[in-house]
HTML snippet that shows the backbone in 3Dmol.js (N, CA, C, O; Angstrom):
<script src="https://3Dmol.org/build/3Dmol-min.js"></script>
<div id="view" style="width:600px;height:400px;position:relative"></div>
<script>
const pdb = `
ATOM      1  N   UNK A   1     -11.669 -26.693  16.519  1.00  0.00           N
ATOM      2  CA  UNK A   1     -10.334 -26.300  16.054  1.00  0.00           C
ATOM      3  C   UNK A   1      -9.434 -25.999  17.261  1.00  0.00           C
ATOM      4  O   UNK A   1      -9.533 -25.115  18.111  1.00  0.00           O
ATOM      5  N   UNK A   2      -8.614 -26.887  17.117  1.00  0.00           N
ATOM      6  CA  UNK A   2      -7.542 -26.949  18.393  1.00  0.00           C
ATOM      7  C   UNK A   2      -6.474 -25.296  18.112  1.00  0.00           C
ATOM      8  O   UNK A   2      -6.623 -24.641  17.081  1.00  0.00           O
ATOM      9  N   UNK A   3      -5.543 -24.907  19.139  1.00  0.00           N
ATOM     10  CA  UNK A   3      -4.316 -23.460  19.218  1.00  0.00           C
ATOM     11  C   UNK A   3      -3.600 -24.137  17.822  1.00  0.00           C
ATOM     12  O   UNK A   3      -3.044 -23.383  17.023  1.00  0.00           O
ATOM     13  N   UNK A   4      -3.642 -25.374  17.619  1.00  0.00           N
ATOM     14  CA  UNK A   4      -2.313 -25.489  16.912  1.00  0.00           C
ATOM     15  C   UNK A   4      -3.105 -25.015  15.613  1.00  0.00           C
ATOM     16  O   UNK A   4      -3.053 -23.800  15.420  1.00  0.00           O
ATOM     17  N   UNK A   5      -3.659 -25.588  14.906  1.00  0.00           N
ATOM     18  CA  UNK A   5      -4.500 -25.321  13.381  1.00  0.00           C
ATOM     19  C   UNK A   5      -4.938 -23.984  13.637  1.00  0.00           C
ATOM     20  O   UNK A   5      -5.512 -23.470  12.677  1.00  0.00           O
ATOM     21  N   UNK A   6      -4.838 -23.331  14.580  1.00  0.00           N
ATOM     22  CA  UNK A   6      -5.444 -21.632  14.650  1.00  0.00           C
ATOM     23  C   UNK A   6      -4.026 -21.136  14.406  1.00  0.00           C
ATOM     24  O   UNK A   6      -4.040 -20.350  13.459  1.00  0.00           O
ATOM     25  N   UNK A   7      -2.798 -21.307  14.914  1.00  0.00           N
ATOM     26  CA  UNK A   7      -1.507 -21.011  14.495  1.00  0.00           C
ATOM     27  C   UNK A   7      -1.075 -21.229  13.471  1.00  0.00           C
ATOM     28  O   UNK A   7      -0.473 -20.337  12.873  1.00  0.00           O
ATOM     29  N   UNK A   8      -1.237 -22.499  12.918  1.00  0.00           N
ATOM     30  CA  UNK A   8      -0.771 -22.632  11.085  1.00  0.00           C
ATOM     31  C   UNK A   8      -1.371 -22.328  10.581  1.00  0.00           C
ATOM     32  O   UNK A   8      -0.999 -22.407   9.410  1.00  0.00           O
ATOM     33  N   UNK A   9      -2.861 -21.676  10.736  1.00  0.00           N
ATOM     34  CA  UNK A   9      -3.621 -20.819   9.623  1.00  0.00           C
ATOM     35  C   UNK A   9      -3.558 -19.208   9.550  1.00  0.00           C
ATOM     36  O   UNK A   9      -3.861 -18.405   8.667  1.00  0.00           O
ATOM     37  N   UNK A  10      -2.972 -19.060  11.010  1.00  0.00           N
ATOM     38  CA  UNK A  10      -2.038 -17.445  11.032  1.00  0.00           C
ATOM     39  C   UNK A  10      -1.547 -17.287  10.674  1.00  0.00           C
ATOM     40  O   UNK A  10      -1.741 -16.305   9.956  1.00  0.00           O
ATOM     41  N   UNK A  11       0.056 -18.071  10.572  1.00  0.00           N
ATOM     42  CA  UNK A  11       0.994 -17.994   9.812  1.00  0.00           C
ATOM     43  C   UNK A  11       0.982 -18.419   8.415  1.00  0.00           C
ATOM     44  O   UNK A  11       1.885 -17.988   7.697  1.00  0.00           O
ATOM     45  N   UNK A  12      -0.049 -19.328   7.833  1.00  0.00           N
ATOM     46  CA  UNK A  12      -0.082 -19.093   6.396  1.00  0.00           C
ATOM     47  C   UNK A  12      -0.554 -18.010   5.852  1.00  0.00           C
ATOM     48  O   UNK A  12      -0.180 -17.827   4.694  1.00  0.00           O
ATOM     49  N   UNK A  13      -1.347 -17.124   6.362  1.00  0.00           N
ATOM     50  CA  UNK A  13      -1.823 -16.078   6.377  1.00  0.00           C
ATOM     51  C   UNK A  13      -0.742 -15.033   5.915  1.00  0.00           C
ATOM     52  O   UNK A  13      -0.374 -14.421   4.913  1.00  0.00           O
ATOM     53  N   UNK A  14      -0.469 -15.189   7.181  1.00  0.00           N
ATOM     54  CA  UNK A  14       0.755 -14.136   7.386  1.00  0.00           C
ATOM     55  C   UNK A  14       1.826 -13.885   5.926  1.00  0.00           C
ATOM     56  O   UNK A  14       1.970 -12.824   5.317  1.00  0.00           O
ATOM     57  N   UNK A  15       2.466 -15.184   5.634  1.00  0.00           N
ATOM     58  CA  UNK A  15       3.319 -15.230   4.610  1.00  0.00           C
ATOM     59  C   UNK A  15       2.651 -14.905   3.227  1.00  0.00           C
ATOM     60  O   UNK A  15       3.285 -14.370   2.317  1.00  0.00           O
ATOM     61  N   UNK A  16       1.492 -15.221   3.138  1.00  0.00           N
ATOM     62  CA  UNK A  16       0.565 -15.025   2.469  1.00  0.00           C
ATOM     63  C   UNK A  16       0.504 -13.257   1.797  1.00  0.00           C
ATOM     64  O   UNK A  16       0.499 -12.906   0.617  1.00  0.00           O
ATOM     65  N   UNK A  17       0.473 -12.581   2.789  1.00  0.00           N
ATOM     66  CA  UNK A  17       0.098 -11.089   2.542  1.00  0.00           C
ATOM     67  C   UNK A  17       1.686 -10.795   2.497  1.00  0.00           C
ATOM     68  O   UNK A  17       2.027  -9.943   1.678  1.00  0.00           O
ATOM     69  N   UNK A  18       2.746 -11.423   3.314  1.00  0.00           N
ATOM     70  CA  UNK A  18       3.969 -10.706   3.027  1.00  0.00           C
ATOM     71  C   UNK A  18       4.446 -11.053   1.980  1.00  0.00           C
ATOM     72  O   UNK A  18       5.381 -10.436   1.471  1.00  0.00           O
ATOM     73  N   UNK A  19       3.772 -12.370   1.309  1.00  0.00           N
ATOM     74  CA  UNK A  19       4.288 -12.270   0.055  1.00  0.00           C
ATOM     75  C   UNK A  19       3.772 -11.515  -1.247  1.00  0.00           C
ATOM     76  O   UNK A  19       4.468 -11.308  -2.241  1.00  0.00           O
ATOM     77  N   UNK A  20       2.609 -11.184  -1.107  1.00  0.00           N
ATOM     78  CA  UNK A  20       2.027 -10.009  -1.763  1.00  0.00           C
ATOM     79  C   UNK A  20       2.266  -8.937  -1.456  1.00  0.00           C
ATOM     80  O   UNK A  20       1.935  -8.144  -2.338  1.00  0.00           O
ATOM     81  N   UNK A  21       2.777  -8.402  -0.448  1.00  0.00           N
ATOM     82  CA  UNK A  21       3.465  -6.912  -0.195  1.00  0.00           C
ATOM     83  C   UNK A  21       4.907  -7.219  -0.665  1.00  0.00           C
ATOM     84  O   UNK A  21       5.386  -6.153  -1.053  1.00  0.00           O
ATOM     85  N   UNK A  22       5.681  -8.091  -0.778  1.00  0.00           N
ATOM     86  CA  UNK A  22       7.105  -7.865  -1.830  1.00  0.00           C
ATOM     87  C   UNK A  22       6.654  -7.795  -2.938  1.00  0.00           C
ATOM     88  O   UNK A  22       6.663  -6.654  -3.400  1.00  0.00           O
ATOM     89  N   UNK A  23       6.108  -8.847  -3.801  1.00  0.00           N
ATOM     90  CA  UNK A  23       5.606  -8.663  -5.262  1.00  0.00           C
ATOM     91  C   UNK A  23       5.138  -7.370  -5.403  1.00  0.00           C
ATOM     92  O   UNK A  23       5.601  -6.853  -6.420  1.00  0.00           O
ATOM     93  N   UNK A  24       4.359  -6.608  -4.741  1.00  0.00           N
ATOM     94  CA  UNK A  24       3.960  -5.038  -5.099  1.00  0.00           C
ATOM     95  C   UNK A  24       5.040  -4.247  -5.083  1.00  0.00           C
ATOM     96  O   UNK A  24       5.276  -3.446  -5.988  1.00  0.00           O
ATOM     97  N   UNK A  25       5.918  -4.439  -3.861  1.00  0.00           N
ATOM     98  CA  UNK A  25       6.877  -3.523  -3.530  1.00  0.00           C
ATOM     99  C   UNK A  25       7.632  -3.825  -4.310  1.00  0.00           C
ATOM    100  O   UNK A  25       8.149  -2.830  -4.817  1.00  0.00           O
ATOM    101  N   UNK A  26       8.055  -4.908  -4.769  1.00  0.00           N
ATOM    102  CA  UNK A  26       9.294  -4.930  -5.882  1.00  0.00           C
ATOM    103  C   UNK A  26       9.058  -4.548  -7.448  1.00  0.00           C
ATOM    104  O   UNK A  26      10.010  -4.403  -8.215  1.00  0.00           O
ATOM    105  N   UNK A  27       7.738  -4.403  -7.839  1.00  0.00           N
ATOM    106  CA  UNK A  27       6.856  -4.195  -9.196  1.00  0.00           C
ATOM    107  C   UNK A  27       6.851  -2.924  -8.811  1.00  0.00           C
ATOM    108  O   UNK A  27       6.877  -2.287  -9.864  1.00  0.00           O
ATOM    109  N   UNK A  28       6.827  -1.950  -7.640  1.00  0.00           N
ATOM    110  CA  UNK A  28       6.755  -0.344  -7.439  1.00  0.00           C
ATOM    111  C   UNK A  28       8.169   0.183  -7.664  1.00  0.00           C
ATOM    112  O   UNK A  28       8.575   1.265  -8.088  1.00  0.00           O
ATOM    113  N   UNK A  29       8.873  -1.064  -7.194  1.00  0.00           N
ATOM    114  CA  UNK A  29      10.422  -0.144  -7.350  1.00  0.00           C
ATOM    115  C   UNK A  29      10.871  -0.696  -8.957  1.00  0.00           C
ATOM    116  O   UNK A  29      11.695  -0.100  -9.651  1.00  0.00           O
ATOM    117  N   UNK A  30      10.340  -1.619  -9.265  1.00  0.00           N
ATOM    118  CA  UNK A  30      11.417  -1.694 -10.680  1.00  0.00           C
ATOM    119  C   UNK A  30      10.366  -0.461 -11.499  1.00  0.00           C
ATOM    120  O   UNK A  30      10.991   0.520 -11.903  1.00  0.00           O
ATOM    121  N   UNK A  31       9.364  -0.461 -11.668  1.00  0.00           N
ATOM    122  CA  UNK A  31       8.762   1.033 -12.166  1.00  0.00           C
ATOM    123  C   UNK A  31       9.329   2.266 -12.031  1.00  0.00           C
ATOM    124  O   UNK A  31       9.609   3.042 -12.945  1.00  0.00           O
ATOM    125  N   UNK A  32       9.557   2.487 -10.349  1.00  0.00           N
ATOM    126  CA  UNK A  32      10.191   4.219 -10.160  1.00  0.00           C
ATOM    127  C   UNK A  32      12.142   3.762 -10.965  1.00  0.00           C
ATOM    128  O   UNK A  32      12.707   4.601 -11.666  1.00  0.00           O
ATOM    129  N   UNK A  33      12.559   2.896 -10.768  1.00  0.00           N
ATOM    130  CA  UNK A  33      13.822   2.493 -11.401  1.00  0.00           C
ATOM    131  C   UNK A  33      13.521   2.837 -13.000  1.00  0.00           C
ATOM    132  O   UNK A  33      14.146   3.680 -13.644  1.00  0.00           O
ATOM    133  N   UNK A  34      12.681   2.200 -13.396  1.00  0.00           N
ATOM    134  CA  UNK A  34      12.493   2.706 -14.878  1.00  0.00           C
ATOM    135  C   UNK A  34      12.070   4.263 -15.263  1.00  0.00           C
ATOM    136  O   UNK A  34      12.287   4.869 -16.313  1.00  0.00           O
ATOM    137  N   UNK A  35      11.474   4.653 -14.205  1.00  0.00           N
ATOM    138  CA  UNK A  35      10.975   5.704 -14.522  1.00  0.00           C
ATOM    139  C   UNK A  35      11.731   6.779 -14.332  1.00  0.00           C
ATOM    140  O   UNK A  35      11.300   7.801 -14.865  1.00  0.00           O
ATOM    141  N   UNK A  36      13.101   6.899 -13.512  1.00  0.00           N
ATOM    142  CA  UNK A  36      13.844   7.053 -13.455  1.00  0.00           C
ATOM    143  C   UNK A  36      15.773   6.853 -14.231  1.00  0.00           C
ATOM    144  O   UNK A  36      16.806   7.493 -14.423  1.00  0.00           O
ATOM    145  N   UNK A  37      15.406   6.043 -14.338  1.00  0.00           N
ATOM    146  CA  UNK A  37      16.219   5.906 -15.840  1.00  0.00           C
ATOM    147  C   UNK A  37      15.976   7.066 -17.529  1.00  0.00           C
ATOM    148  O   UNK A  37      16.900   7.414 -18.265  1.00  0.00           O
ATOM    149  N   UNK A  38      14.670   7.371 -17.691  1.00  0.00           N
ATOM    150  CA  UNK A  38      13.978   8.138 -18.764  1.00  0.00           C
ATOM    151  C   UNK A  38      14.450   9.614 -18.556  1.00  0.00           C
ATOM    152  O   UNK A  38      14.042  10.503 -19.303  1.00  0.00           O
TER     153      UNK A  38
END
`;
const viewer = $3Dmol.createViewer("view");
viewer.addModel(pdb, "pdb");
viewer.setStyle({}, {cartoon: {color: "spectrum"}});
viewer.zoomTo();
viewer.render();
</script>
C-alpha cells in the first residue's frame, strides 16, 4: 500500500466519523430544542 491509498483511506475515515458526529449533534440539539419548547 502506497502514501497515496493510506491518505484516501484517512480521509474517508475522517469524513466518515465527522459525519456521524453532526448526525448526533444535530439529533442532540433538535431534542434539547424540543425539550425546551415544553
Amino acid at each position: 500500500m502506497d502514501n497515496r491509498e493510506l491518505d484516501f483511506i484517512k480521509r474517508y475515515f475522517l469524513k466518515r466519523s465527522l459525519g456521524g458526529i453532526l448526525v448526533v449533534g444535530g439529533n442532540y440539539f433538535k431534542t434539547t430544542l424540543i425539550s425546551l419548547r415544553e
